[in-house]
C-alpha positions in Angstrom: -41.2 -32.5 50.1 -37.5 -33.3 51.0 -37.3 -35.0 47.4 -38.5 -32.4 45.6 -36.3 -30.0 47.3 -33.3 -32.3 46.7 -33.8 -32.8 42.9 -34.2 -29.0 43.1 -30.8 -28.4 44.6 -29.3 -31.0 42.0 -31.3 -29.4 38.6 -29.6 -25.9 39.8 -26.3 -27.3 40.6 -26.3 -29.2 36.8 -27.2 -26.0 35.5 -24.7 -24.0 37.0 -22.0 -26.7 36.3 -23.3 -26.8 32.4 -23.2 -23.2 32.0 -20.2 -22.9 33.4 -18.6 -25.4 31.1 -20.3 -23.9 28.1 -18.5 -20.5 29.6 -15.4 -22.2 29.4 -15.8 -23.9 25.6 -17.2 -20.5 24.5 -13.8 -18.5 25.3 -11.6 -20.7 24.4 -13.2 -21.3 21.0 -14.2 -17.9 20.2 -10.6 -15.9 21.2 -10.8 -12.7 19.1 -6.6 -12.7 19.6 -4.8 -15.0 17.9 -2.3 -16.9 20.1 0.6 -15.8 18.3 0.4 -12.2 16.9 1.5 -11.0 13.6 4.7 -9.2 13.9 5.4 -5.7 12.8 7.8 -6.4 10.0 5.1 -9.6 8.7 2.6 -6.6 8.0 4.8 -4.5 6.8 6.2 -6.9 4.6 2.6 -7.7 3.3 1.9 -4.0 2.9 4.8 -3.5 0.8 4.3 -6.3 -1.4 0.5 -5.6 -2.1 1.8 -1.7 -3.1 4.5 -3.3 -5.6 1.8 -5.9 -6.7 -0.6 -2.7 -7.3 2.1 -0.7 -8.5 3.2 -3.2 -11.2 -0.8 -4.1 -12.8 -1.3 0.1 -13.3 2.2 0.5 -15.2 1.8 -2.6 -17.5 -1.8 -1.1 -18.8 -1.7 0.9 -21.9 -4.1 3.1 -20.6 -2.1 7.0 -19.7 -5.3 7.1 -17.1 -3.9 3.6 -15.3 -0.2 4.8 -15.7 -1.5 7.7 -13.9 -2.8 5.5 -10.7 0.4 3.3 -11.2 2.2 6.8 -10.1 0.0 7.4 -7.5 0.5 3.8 -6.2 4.8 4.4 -6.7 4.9 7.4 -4.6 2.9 6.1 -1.5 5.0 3.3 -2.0 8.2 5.4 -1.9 6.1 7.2 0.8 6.8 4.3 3.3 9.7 2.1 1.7 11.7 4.6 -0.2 14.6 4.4 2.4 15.3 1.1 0.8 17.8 -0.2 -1.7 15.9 -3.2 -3.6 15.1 -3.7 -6.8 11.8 -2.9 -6.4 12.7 0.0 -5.1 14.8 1.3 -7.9 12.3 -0.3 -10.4 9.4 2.2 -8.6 12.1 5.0 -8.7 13.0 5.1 -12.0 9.2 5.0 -12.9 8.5 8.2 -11.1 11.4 9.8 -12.6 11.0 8.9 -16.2 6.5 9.6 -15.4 7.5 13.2 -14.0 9.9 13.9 -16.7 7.0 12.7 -19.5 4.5 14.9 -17.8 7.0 17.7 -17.7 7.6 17.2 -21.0 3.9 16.9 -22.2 3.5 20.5 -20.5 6.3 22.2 -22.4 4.7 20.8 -25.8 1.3 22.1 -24.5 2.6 25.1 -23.8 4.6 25.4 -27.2 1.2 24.0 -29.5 -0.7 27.2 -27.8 2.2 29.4 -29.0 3.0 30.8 -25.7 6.6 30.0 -26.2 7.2 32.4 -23.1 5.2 29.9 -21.1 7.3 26.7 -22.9 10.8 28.7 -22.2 10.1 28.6 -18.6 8.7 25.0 -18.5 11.5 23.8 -20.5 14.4 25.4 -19.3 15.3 22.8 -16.5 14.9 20.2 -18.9 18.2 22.0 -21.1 19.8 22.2 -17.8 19.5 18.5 -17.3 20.2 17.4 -20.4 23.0 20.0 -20.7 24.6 17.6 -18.1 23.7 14.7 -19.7 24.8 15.6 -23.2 28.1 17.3 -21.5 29.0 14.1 -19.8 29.2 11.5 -23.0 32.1 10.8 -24.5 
């Protein structure tokens, strides 16, 4: 009886030592964390590139429906980097600028095709304005 009771004692104590080791293995192997985080400006960074890379595949398409999401993409992209003075920045600003003024544009011919040249004054007027200052400006 004091054999078996011994090997008893020394099966529970090998169990208890492998699971413990296996406890040990598991965590160390299996960290959810990395050991170094990602810093802010690495995800940022990624962010904003990924926007300009999105950004840049809508506004080479042909298609006005893909230049549409390309101006989606360039304002949430001037959304969260705007503040900044890069050429991608300007690239993505000048793209909005020159897609609002086509829209613009499109609207006031609309509006003139439908004959409601009341409708086309109105739309076009800050377009005159604009290009007042523009013409008014050249040499």
């Amino acid at each position: 009886m004091e054999k078996s009771s011994q090997l008893v004692v020394i099966g529970v104590t090998a169990v208890l030592l492998l699971f413990s080791l296996t406890a040990r293995v598991s965590a160390q192997s299996g960290e959810s964390r990395p050991r170094n985080p990602t810093m802010a400006s690495q995800t940022t960074d990624e962010l904003k590139d990924r926007l300009f890379a999105q950004f840049t595949d809508y506004k080479r398409s042909l298609n006005p429906e893909e230049h549409r999401l390309a101006y989606r993409a360039a304002k949430d992209y001037l959304r969260k980097f705007g503040g900044e003075d890069d050429s991608d920045a300007r690239e993505v600003r000048k793209f909005v600028i020159d897609y609002e003024r086509a829209v613009s544009n499109a609207d006031v011919f609309t509006a003139y095709n439908a004959k409601n040249y009341q409708k086309a004054f109105e739309l076009g007027r800050p377009h005159l304005k604009a290009d007042a200052a523009f013409l008014c400006s050249r040499p």
